[in-house]
C-alpha positions in Angstrom: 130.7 141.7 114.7 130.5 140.4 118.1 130.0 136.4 116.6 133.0 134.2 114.9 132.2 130.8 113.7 134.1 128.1 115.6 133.0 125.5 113.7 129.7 124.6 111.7 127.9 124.3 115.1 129.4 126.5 117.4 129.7 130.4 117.3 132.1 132.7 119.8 130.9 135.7 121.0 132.6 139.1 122.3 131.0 140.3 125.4 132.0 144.0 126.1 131.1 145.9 129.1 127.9 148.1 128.4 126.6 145.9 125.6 124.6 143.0 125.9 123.4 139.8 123.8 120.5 137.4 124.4 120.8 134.1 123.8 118.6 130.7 123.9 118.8 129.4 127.4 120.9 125.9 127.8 123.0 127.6 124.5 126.3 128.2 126.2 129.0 126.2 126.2 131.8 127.5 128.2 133.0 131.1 128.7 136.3 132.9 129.4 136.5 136.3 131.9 133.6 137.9 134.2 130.2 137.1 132.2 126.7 137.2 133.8 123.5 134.8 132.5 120.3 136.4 133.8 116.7 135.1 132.3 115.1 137.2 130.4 111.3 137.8 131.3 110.3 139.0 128.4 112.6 137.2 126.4 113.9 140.6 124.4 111.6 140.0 121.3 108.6 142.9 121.6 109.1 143.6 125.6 105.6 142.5 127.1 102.9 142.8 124.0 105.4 140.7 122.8 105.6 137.6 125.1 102.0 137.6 125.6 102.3 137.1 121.7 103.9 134.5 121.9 102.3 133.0 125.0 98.9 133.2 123.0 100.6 131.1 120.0 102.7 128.7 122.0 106.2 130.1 120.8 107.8 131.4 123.7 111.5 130.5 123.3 113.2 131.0 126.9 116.0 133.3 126.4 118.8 134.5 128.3 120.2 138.4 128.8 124.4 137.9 128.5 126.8 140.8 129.9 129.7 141.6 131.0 133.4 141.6 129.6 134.6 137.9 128.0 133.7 135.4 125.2 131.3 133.0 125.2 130.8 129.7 123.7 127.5 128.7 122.3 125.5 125.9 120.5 122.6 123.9 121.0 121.7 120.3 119.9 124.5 120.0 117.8 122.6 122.2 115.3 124.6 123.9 112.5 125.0 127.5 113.5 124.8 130.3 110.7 125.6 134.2 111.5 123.3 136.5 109.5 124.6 140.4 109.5 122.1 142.8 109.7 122.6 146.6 107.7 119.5 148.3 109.1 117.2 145.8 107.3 114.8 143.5 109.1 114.9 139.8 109.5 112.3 137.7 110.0 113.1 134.1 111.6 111.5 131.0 113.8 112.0 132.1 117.9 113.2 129.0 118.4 115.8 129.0 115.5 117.4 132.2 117.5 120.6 130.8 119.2 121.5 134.1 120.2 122.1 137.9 118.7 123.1 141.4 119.5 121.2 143.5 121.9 121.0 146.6 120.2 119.0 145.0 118.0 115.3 146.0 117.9 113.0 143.0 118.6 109.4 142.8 117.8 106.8 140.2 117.1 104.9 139.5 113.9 101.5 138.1 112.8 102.2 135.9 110.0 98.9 136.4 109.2 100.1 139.8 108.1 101.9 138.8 105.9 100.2 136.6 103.5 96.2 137.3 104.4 94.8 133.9 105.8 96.7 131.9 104.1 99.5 133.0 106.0 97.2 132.0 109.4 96.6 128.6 107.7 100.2 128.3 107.0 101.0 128.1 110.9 98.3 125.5 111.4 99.7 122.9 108.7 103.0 123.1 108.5 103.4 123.4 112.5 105.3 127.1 112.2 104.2 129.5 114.1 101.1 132.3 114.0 103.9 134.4 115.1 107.7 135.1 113.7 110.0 137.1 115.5 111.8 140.2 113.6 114.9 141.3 114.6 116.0 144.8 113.0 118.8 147.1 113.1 122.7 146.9 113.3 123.9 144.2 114.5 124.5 139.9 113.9 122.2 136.9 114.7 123.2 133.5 115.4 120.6 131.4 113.9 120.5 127.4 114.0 119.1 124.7 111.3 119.6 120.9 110.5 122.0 120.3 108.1 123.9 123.9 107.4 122.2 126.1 105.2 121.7 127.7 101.7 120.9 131.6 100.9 118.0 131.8 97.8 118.1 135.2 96.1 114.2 136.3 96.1 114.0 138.9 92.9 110.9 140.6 91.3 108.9 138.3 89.2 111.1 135.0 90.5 109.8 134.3 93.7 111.0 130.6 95.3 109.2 128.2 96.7 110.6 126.8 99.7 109.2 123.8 101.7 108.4 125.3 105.2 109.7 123.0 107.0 112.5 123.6 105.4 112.5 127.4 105.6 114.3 128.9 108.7 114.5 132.8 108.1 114.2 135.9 105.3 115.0 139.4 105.2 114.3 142.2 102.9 111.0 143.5 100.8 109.5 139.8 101.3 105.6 138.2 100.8 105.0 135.0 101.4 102.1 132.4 101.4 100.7 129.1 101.2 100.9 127.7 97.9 98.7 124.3 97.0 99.6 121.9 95.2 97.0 118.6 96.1 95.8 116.6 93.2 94.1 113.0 93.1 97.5 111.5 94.2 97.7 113.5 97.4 93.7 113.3 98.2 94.3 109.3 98.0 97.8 109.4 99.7 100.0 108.4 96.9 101.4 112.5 96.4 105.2 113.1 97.2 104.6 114.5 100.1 105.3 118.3 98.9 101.6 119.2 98.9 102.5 122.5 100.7 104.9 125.2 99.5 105.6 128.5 101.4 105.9 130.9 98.3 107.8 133.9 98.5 108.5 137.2 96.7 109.6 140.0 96.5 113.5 141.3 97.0 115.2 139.8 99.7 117.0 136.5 100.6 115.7 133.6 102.3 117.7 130.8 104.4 116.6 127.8 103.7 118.3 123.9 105.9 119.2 120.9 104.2 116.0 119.2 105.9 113.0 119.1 106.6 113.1 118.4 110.5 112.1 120.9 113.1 114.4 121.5 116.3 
């Protein structure tokens, strides 16, 4: 694993020569030995089809393409920093919760919409999440950021959880989600609790879930 937890909002990484990582740009810190920071046009996440994507829904997250032989620092905001380990399964996460992960890790770019029928569309609009979610899948580690560290939620047949989305950072594994309702008189009048939207999700996986409900 090329990441080690420095603290609960900063991550080391190992860069060896003829690997790569990408990172959010603005994420590093400081870095030890001969490392290189080029931009990343496309951003690694679904080569072109994938930034036009992205550049249709608003999400494009500037990254950066890291190489060379060294460690480097990273963090951003002062965001806790959590290092998901991937086994050949897929995960599904925010683009601009990605602080930064391996580059042998197959990128792509998913419509939520996919996942989730039109409720999944509707769940972009409300809940200010994206159309689009970025899937990262293979081998490999990811360096993901939220407020407030996080919690992992076992998601098992028949017991999905219900996770506020702005609350919800990333999932992996045999996952559905959608837009659950729950408005009555109280919310119609403006009197509810606020939780009149739940992202729903089941299946068999995990989900990651902050300890707030504020965006980065």
């Amino acid at each position: 694993m090329p990441f080690r937890l420095l603290n609960s909002r900063m991550v080391e990484a190992q860069v060896v020569p003829g690997q790569r990582l990408f990172s959010q740009r603005g994420a590093m810190l400081a870095y030890k030995g001969e490392v290189s920071f080029t931009p990343s046009i496309t951003g690694g996440q679904g080569g072109v089809m994938g930034m036009i994507g992205r550049r249709i829904a608003n999400e494009a997250t500037p990254l950066m393409t890291v190489e060379g032989s060294g460690t480097v620092m990273f963090g951003h905001g002062g965001h806790h920093v959590h290092v998901i380990e991937l086994s050949g399964d897929t995960l599904y996460v925010e683009a601009d919760r990605l602080l930064a992960f391996d580059g042998s890790l197959q990128q792509g770019t998913m419509f939520m919409g996919s996942q989730g029928g039109v409720m999944g569309m509707v769940r972009g609009q409300v809940t200010g999440q994206g159309l689009f979610t970025t899937t990262l899948k293979g081998h490999g580690a990811v360096a993901v950021m939220a407020h407030g560290g996080f919690i992992e939620l076992p998601i098992q047949p028949q017991r999905p959880v219900h996770v506020d989305p702005q609350a919800y950072v990333a999932h992996r594994g045999d996952v559905r989600n959608k837009l659950s309702t729950a408005i009555g008189w109280r919310e119609m009048i403006g009197r509810g609790s606020g939780e009149a939207f739940q992202l729903e999700l089941s299946g068999n996986g995990t989900v990651f879930v902050q300890a707030s409900e504020e965006k980065l």
